[in-house]
N, C-alpha and C positions, 0 to 999 in steps of 0.2 A: 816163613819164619815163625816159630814159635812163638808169642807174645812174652808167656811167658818165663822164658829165658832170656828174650830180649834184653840185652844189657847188662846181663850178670854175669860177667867176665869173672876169672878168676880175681882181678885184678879188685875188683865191687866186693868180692868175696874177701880177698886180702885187706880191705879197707874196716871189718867190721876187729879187725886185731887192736886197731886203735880204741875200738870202745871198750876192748877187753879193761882198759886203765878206770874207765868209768865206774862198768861194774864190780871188778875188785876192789873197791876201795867203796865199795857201797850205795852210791847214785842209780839214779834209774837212768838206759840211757835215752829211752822217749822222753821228752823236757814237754808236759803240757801247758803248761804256765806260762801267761804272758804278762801277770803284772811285774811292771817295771821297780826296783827300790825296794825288792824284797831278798835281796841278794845278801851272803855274808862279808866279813870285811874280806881283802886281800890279804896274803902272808905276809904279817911280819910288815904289817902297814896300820896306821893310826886312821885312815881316811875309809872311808864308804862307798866307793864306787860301785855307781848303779850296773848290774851283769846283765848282759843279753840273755832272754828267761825262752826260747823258742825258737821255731822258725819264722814265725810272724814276727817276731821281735827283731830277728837278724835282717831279714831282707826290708821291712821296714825305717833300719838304720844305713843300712847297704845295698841299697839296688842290686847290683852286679859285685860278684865275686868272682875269681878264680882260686882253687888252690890244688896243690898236688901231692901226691900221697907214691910213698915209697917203701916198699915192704919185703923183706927176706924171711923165711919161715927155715927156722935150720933143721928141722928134723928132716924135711923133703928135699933143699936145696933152690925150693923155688924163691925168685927174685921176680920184682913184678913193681911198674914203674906206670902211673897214670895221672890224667888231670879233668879235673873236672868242675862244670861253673856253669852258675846262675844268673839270670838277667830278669826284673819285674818287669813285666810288660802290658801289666793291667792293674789297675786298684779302682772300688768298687764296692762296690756287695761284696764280690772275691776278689782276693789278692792273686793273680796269674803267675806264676813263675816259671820262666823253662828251666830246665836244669839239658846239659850238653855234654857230654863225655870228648872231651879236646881231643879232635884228631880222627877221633872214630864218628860223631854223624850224629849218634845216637839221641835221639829229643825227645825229652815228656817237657808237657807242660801240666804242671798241678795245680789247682785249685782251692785258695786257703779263705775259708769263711771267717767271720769277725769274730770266733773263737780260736782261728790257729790250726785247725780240721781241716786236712784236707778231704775234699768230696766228690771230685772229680778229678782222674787224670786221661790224659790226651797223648796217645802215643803216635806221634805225628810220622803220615803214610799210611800206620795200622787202622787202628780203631781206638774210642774211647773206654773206658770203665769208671762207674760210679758207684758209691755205697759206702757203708761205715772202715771197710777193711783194706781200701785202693791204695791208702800208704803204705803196706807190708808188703803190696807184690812185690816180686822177685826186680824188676827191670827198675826198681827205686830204692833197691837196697845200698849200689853203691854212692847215690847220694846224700841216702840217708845216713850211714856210715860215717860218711867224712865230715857234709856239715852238722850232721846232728849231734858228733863226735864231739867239735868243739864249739857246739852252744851247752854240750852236757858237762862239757871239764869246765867251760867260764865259773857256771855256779856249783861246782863241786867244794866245798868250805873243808870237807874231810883229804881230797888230795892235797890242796892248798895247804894243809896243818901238817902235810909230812916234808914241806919242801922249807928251803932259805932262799932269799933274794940277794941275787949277787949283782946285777948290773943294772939298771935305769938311760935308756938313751932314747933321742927320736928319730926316729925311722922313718922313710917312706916307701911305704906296701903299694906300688904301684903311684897313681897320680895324686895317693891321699899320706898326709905325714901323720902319724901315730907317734904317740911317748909310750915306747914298752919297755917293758921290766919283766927280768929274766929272772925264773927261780928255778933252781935243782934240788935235787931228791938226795940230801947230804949224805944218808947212809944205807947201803942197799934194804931195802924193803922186799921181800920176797913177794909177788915173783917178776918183783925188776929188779935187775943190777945198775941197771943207770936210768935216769928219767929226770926230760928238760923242758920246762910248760914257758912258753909267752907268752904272756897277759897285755896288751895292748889298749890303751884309752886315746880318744879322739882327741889330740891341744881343747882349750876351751868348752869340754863336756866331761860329762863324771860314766861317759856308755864304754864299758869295758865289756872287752872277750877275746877268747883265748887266739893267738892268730899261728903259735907254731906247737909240737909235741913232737918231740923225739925219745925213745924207747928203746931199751935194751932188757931182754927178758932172761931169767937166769939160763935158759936153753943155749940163749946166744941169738934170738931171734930179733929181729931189728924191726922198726915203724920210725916213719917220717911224715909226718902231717903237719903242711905249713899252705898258708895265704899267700899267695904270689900276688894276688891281684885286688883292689878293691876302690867303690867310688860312693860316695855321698851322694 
């Protein structure tokens, strides 16, 4: 096996459309930032809720995640339907994380130093890789994709100011209950014709991040990026 290709499904490939929302609207979608409370308000909200600012910041708050991503590209016809999750299984000097492509096998474990940097990954069977550039290989793209996707829309203040919040209810994403509130994108904004962000906070904490994005692009091209799973 190639290493690297290892992992990079169409499907990894299809998941970086979701960031497409990031960076059209301006955000960078590498989030390096992990101070907490430097986040802007929510839409169309009076209160300050603290964003998840990273990847350190997420699995820090959430051990284990699962979420699944779903994707139609209309110019080609492809459809492409995957899931994928994370589990800490070390903290430390490094925060350990594996990340597991649901179904298919596939396992890195990454290496996040007390700045957020990953520096080692571990391509378990294969071989390791270390150095400044180990996050960009290919076989981490579709994780990076999906959760880096929605720790880059939580603090996006600029998609936030295009949406209205329509609903407020508590949820529970697996065995954890969340209060999310739902905002949509009132007037098509080119180049979405429909676009639906959940913003998610813990009962008795102010740690907000985004837990679903659904997407409709003026092409006709569809994204579904939601949290199926998570635990404290």
């Amino acid at each position: 096996m190639n290493p690297s290709k290892s992992g990079l499904s169409s499907a990894g490939k299809a998941g970086m459309v979701v960031v497409l929302i990031v960076i059209v609207l301006g955000a960078a979608y590498v989030v390096p930032s992990l101070s907490k409370g430097g986040g802007s308000q929510s839409a169309n909200s009076n209160s300050a809720p603290t964003p998840v600012t990273g990847m350190l910041s997420l699995v820090g708050d959430f051990p284990k995640m699962e979420v699944s991503l779903s994707t139609y590209d209309a110019p080609s016809g492809l459809i492409e339907n995957q899931s994928f999750a994370y589990a800490v299984i070390g903290t430390g000097a490094y925060t350990k994380v594996e990340f597991t492509t649901v179904g298919v096998g596939h396992e890195i474990v990454a290496w996040y130093n007390s700045t957020g940097v990953i520096t080692e990954e571990d391509v378990i069977g294969q071989r390791n890789y270390t150095g400044s550039g180990v996050y960009t290989l290919p076989f981490m793209v579709p994780y990076n994709s999906a959760f880096g996707a929605l720790v880059s829309i939580t603090g996006n203040s600029t998609l936030l100011s295009f949406m209205s919040k329509t609903s407020e209810a508590t949820t529970g994403i697996g065995p954890t209950q969340m209060d999310v509130s739902t905002y949509v994108l009132a007037v098509p904004t080119p180049p979405y014709s429909r676009l639906t962000v959940k913003m998610a906070t813990i009962p008795g904490t102010d740690v907000q991040f985004a837990v679903y994005v659904n997407q409709k692009t003026t092409d006709g091209s569809t994204s579904l990026l939601q949290v199926t799973s998570l635990s404290r």
